[in-house]
N, C-alpha and C positions, 0 to 999 in steps of 0.2 A: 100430713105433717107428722113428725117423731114423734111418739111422745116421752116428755122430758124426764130425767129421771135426774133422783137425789142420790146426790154420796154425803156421808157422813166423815169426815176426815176428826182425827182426833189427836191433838196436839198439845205434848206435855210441855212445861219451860220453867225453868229455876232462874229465880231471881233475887239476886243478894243486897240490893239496896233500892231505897224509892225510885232514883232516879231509873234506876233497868224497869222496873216497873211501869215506872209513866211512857217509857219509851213505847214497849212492850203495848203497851193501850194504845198506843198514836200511832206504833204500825198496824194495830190490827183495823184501826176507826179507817184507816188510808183504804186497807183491804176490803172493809164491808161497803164502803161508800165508791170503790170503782167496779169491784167484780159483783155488787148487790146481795154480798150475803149475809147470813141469819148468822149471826155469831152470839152463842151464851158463853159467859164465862161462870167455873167455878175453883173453888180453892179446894183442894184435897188435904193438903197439909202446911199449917204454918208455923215455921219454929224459929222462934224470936229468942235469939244465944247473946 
């Protein structure tokens, strides 16, 4: 048997209002829950104008 190997993919996303954001969370819940993956999230920068 292969053996398995991990990619790291790393994906930036600007988001200008709540609602992109919730969206933005409910694609990613869709992604982790069919392709079974480990997903963390963090915030690099947040600027409230």
């Amino acid at each position: 048997m292969p053996k398995e190997t991990k990619q790291k993919l790393v994906i930036s996303a600007t988001v200008k209002t709540t609602e992109e954001a919730k969206k933005l969370l409910d694609d990613l819940e869709v992604l982790k829950n069919e392709y079974k993956l480990n997903i963390s999230l963090s915030v690099g920068t947040l600027l409230i104008a």
